[in-house]
LOLO-35426 format. One record per residue (C-alpha): residue number from 1; x, z, y. Coordinates in nm, 3 decimals, always signed. Example, Ala and Ser with C-alpha at 12.3 -4.5 7.8 and 13.67 -1.06 7.14 Angstrom:
BEGIN
[1,[+1.230,+0.780,-0.450]]
[2,[+1.367,+0.714,-0.106]]
***
This chain:
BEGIN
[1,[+1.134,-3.334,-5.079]]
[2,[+1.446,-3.116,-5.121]]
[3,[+1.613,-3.347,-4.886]]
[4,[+1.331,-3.275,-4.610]]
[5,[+1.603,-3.062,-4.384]]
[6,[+1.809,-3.400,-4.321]]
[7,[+1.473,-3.575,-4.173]]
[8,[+1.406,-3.372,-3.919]]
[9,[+1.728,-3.508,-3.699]]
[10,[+1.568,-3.860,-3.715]]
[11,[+1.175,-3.718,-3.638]]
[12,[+1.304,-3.471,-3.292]]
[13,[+1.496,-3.853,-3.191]]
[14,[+1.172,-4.067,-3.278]]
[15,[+0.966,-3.821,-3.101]]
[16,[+1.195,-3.808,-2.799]]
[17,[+1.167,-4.192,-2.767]]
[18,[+0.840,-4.180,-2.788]]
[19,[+0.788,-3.921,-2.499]]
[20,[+1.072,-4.115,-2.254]]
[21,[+0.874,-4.403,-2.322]]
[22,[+0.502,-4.271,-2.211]]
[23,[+0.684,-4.104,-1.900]]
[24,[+0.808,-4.443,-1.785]]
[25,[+0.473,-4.650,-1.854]]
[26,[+0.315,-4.333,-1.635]]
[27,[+0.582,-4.397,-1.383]]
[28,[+0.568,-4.748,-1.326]]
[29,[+0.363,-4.851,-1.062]]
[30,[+0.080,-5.162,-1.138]]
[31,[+0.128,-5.425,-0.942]]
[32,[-0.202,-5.547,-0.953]]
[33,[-0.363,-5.220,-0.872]]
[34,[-0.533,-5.120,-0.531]]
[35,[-0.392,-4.814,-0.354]]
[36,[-0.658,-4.520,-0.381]]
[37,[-0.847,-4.409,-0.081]]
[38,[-0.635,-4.045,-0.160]]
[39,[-0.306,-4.243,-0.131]]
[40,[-0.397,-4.404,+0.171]]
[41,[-0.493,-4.160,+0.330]]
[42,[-0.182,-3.986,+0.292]]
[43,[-0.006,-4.272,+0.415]]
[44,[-0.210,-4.247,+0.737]]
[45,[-0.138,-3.899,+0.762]]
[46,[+0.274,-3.965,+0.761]]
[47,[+0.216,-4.240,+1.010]]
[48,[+0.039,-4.038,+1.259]]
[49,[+0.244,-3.864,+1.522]]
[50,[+0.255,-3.481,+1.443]]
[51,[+0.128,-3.241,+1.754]]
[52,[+0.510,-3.065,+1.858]]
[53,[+0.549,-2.753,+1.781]]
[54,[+0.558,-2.516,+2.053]]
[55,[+0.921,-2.295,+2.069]]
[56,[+0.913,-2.010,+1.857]]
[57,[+1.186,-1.852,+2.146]]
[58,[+0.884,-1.886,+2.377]]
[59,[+0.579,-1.748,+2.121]]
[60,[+0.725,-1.420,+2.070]]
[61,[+0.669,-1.370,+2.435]]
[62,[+0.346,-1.443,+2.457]]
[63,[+0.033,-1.228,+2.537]]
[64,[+0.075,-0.827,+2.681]]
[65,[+0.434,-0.690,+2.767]]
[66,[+0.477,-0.349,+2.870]]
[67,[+0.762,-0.253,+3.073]]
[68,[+0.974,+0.104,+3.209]]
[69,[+1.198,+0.169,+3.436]]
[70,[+1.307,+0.150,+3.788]]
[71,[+1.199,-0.059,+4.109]]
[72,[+1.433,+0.071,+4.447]]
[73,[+1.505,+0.371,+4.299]]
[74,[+1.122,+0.509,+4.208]]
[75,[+0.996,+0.509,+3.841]]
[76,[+0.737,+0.214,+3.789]]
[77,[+0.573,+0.041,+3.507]]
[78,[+0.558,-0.354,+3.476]]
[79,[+0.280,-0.543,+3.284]]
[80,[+0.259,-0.866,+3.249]]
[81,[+0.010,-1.119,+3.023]]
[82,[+0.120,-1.478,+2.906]]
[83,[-0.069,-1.732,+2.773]]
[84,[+0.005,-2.097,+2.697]]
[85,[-0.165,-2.340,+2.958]]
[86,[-0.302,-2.709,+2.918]]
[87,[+0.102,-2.813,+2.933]]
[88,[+0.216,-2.675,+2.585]]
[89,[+0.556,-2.654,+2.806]]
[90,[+0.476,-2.395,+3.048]]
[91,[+0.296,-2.048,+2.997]]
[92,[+0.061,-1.861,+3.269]]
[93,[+0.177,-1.512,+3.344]]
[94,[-0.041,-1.263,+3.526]]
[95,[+0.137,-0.919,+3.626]]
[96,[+0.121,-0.630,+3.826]]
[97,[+0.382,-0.334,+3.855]]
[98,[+0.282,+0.051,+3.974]]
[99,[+0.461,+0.341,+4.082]]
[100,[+0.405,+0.653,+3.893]]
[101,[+0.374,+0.907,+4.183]]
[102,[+0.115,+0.702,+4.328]]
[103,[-0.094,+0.461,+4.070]]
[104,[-0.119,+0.210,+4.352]]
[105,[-0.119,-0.125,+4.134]]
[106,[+0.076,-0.428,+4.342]]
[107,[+0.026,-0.762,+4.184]]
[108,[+0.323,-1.041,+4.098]]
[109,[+0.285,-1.386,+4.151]]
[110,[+0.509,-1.592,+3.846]]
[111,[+0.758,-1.844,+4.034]]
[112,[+0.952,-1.977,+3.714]]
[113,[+0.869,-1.846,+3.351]]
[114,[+0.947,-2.146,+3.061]]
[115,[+0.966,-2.499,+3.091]]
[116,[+0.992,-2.729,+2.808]]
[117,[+1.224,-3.073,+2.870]]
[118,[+1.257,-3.301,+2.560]]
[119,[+1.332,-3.150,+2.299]]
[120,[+1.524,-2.843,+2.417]]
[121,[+1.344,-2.520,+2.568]]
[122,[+1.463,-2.414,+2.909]]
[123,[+1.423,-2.045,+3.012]]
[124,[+1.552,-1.974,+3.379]]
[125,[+1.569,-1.706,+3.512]]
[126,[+1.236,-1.496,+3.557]]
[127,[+1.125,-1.489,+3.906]]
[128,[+0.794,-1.301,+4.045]]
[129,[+0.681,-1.224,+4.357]]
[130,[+0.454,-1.018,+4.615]]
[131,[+0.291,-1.027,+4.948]]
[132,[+0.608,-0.909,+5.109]]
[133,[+0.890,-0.904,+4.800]]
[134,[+1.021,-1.151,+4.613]]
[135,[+1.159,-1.044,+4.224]]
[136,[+1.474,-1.225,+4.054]]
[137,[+1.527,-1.129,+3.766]]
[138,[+1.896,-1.187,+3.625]]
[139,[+1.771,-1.348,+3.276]]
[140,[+1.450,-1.516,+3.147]]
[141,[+1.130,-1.302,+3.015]]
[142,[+1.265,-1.094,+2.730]]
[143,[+1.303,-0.745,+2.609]]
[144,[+1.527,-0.634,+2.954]]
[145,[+1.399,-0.705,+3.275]]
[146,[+1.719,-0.647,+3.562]]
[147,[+1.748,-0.812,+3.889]]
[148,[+1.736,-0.764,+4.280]]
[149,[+1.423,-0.726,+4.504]]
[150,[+1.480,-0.920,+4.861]]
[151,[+1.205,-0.914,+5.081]]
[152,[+0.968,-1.218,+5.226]]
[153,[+1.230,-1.275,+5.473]]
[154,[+1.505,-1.302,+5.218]]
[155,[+1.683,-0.941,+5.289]]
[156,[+1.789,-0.776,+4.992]]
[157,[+1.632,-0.470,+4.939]]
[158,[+1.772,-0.302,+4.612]]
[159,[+1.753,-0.359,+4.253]]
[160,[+1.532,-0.304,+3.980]]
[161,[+1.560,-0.200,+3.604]]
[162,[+1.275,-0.195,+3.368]]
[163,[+1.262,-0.260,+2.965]]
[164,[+1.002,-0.321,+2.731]]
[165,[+0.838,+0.046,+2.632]]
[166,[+0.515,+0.126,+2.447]]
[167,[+0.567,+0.488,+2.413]]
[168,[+0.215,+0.650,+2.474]]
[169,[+0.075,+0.292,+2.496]]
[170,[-0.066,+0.045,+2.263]]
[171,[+0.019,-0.359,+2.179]]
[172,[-0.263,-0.562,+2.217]]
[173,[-0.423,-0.908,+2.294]]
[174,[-0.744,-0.992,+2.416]]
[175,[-0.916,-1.310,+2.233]]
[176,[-1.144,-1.492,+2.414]]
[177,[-1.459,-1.684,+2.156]]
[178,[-1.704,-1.904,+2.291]]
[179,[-1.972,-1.992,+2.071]]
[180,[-2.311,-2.244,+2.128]]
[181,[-2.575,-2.125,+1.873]]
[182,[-2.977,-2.154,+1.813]]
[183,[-3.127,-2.432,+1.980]]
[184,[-3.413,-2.381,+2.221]]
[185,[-3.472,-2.533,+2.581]]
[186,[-3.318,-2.547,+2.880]]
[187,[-3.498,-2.458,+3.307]]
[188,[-3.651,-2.838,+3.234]]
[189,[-3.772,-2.819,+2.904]]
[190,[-3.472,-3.006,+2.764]]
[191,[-3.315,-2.964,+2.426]]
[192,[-3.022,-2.695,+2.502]]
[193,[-2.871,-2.457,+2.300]]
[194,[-2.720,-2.099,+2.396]]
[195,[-2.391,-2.008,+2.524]]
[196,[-2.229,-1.735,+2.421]]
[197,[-1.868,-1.594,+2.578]]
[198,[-1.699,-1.276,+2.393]]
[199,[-1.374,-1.170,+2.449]]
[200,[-1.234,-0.861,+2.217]]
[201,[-0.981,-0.601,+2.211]]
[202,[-0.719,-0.666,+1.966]]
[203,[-0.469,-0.399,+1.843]]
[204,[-0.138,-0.564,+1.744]]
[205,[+0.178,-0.423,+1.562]]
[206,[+0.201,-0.070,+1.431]]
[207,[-0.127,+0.021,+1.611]]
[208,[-0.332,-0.202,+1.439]]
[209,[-0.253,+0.021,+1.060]]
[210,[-0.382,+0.327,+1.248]]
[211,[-0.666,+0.496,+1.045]]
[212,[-0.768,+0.660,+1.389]]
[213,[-0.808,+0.323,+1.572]]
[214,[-0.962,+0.145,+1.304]]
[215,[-1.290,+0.200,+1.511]]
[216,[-1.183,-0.001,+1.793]]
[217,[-1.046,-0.310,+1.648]]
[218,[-1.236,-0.610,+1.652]]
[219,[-1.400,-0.755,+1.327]]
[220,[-1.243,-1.047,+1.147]]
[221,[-1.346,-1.389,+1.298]]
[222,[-1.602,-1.446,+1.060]]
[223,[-1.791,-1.126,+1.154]]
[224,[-1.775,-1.224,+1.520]]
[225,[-1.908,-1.536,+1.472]]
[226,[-2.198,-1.372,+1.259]]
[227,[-2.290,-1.133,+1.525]]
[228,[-2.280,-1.385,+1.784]]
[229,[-2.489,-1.638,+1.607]]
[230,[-2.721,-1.324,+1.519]]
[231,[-2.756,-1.224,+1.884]]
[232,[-2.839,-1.583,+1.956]]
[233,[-3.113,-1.572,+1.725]]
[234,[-3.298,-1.242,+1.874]]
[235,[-3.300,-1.400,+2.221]]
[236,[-3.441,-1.737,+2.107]]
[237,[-3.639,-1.663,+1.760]]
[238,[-3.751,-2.022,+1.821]]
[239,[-3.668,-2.380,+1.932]]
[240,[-3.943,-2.369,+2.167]]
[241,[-3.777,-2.086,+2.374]]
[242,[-3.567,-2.093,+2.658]]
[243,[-3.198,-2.066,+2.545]]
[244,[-2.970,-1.762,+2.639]]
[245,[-2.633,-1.782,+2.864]]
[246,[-2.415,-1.450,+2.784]]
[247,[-2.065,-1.368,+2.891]]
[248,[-1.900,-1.003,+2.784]]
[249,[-1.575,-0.952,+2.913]]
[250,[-1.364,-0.697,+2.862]]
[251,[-1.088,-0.554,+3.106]]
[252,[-0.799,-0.291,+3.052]]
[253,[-0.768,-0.100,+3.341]]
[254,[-0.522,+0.193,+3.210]]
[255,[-0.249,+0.203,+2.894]]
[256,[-0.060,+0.511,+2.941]]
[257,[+0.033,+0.872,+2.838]]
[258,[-0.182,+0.798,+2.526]]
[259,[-0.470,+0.718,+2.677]]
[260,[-0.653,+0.369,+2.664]]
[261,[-0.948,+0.283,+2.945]]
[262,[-1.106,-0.006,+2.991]]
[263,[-1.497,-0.204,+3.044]]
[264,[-1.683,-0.419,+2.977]]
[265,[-1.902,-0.644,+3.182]]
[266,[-2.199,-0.807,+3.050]]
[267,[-2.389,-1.107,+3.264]]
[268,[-2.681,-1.221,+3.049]]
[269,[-2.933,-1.466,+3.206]]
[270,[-3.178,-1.730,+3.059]]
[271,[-3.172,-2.093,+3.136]]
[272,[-3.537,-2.096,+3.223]]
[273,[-3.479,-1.843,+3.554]]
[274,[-3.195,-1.775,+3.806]]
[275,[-3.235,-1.386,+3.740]]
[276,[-2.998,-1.206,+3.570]]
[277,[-2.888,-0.888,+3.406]]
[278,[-2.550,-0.729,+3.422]]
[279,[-2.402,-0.430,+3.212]]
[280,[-2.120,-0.252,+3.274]]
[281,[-2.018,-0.018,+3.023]]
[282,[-1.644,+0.245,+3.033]]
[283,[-1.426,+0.350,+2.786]]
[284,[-1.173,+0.590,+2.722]]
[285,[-1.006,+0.664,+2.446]]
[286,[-0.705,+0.957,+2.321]]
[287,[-0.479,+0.666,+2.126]]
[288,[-0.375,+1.007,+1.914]]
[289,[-0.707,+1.101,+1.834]]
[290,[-0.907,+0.794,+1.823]]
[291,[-1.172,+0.952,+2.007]]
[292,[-1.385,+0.833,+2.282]]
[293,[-1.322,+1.069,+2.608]]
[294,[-1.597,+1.144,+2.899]]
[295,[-1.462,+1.270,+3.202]]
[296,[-1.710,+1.593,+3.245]]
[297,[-1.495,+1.740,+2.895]]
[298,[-1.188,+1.735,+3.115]]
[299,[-1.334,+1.962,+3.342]]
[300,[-1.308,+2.291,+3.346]]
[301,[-1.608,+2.513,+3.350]]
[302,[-1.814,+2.487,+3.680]]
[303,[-1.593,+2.156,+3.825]]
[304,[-1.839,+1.947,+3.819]]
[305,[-2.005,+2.091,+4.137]]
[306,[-1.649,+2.063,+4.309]]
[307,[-1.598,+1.700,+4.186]]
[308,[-2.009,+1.602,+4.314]]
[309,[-1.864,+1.704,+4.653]]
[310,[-1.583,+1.547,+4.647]]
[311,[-1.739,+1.216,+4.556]]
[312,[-1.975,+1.281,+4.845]]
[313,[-1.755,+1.355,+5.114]]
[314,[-1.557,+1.025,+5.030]]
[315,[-1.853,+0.850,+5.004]]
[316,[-1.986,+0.958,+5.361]]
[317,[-1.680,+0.844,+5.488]]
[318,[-1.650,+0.478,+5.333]]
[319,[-2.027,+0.379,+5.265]]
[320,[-2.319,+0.293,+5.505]]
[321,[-2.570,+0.551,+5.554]]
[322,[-2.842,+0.330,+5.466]]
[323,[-2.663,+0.277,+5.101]]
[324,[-2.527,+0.603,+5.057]]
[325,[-2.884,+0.726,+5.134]]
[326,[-3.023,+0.556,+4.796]]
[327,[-2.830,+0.771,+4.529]]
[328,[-2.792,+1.090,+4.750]]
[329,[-2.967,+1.409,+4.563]]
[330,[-3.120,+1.719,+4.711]]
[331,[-3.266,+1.808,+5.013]]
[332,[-3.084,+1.807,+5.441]]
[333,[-2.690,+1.900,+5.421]]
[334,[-2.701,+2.017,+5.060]]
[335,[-2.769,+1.635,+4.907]]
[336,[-2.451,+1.502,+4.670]]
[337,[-2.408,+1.223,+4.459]]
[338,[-2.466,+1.283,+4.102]]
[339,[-2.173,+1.201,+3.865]]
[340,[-2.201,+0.845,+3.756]]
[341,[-2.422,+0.751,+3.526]]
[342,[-2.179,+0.516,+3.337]]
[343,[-1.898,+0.786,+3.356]]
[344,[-1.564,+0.701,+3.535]]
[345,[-1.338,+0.406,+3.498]]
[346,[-0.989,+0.534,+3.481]]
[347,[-0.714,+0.309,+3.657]]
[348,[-0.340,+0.387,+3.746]]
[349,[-0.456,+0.534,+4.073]]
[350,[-0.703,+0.764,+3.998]]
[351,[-1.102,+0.744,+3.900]]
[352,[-1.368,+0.541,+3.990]]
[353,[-1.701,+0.620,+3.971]]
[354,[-1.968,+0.312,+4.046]]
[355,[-2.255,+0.374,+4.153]]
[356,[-2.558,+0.082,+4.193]]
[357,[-2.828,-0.092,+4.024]]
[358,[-2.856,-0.053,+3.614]]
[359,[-2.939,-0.337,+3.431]]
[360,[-3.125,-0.648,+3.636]]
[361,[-2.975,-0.769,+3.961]]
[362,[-3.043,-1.013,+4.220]]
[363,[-2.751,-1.060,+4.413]]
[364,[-2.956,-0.869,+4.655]]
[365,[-2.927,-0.441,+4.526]]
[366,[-2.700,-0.262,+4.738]]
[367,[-2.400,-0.092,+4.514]]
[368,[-2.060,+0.082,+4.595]]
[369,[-1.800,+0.272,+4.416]]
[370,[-1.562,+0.544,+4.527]]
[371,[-1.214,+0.694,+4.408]]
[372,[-1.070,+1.025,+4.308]]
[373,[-0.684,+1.018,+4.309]]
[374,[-0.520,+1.250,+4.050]]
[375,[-0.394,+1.452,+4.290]]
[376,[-0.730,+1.509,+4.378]]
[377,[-0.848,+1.534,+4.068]]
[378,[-0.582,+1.761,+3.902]]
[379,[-0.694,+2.108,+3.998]]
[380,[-1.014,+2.034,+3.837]]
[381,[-0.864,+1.965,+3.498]]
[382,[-0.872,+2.186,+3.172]]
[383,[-0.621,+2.301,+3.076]]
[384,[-0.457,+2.124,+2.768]]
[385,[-0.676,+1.795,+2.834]]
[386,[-0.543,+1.472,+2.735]]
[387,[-0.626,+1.384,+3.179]]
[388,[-0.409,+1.652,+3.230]]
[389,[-0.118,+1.542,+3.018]]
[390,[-0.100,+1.203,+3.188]]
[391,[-0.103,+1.350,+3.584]]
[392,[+0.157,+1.605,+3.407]]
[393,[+0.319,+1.311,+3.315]]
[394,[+0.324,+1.122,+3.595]]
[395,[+0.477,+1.423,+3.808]]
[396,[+0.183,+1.502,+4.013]]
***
């Protein structure tokens, strides 16, 4: 055994054959065998025809854009969603564009956005238009939007300038979930089973990592489809119930200055009955703060009288007597309308305040809703309120 040290050459080469050897009888296929139902199935899988991607220059423009700048000369703001349509080559755009001295919100029509041909990704030239303007933009939907406004006529009116801007304003995308949960029966007694329509804010980019808006984003899809199929549940405990139709929507009315407003609608009804019940609930929100905002803390001390006759006196000018008549309070000359129950819905132009039936409806309750411009409105104001920095900022 004192010769042991010149053995282990020939071992390390025996056990090296060896190994080669067991990696080639794994390798080698068996003639004889039967493919597995794994391996088949993977062959399936490479001969099916893969869905095409859709063009990554086109995804990052997708969903809410927020634009500055300049239409003829006046400061305006441009937003604009996008969303992919039953063609993965085209995308829907909705948009609308609003002066800053005024608020008054003008909406644009999309003429050419994206089209997909082959396997290349064509991007003309964005082109939107109005009722009595037409928009062409001088390159495709992107981070610059510059072209020349000509009216419906074809006259050129001027130019405009606007680029993508979210200061004082938040990213976001609005998901839409549609869910059918806990059977029960339908108006006839059939098996049915309820329908349930959410759509929820969600906070995007840097916004979505801020502790003081953690409140308002939505839960992960997993919660939402808990709370859904929970909701379901309480309407129709059992199968023997009438199942539950339910849409919430959710609209964003105002994303500026650092302020967030929007509502949601609610239209719940049962399949066993035509009546209905609708709620509308606002929000407003200080994007610094995270807080929710009511319009009576804007005020300062004693405005709400002034703003009650404000509402009024608008209110006798644009509604019936016969409606007005329903909400008025007090007694001969002295009656006002009472600040709105479900608080003011903020929009570009000023506030609305709704006023009309809470909770069931028939198609049949009289309702109406009136608006305060900021001009109006600004006198009113406390000093240092969030309200007042935006109609500070808008030059009012």
């Amino acid at each position: 055994m004192k010769h042991w040290r010149y053995l282990l050459p020939v071992w390390f080469v025996g056990l090296g054959l060896l190994a080669g050897y067991y990696k080639a009888v794994r390798a080698a296929p068996a003639p004889s065998q039967a493919p597995t139902s794994a391996q088949q199935a993977r062959a399936l899988l490479a001969q099916a025809p893969r869905a095409k991607p859709r063009p990554r220059s086109a995804a990052r423009y997708l969903g809410y854009h927020r634009y500055r700048g300049t239409e003829l000369g006046r400061p305006a703001i441009l937003e604009i969603n996008t969303r992919w349509v039953a063609n993965p080559g085209y995308f829907d755009c909705e948009s609308a564009y609003y002066y800053l001295n005024s608020g008054v919100s003008h909406p644009l029509q999309v003429v050419s956005s994206q089209q997909e041909r082959g396997h290349r990704t064509t991007r003309p030239p964005l082109e939107l238009t109005t009722d009595d303007q037409r928009w062409r933009a001088t390159q495709p939907l992107g981070p610059v939007l510059t072209g020349t406004c000509f009216s419906d006529r074809g006259r050129r009116l001027g130019s405009f300038s606007l680029r993508e801007n979210y200061a004082g304003a938040v990213r976001y995308e609005l998901l839409e979930e549609e869910s059918h949960e806990q059977p029960g029966v339908d108006r006839e007694g059939r098996p049915d089973k309820s329908s349930l329509t959410f759509t929820y804010l969600h906070l995007l980019g840097p916004d979505n990592l801020r502790p003081a808006l953690a409140r308002w984003q939505c839960p992960t899809p997993a919660r939402r489809r808990r709370a859904r199929r929970a909701l379901a549940a309480w309407f129709t405990p059992t199968r023997a119930d009438p199942t539950l139709w339910l849409d919430k929507s959710l609209t964003i009315t105002l994303n500026e200055a650092g302020l967030l407003a929007y509502y949601t609608l609610q239209d719940r009804a049962l399949r066993t009955t035509t009546h209905g019940w609708v709620t509308v609930q606002n929000y407003l929100l200080d994007l610094r703060t995270g807080q929710p905002l009511h319009l009576a803390s804007q005020l300062r001390p004693g405005a709400q009288l002034p703003l009650r006759r404000l509402l009024t006196h608008h209110a006798r000018r644009d509604t019936a007597a016969h409606v007005l008549g329903d909400f008025l309070h007090g007694k001969g000359k002295s009656q006002l309308l009472p600040l709105p129950p479900e608080d003011f819905l903020l929009y570009p132009h000023g506030c609305t305040a709704y006023y009309g039936p809470g909770g069931s409806h028939d198609g049949n309750a009289s309702s109406f809703e009136e608006t305060i411009s900021w001009a109006e409105l600004r006198p009113l104001l406390r000093p240092g309120s969030p309200l007042l920095r935006l109609v500070r900022a808008r030059g009012l």
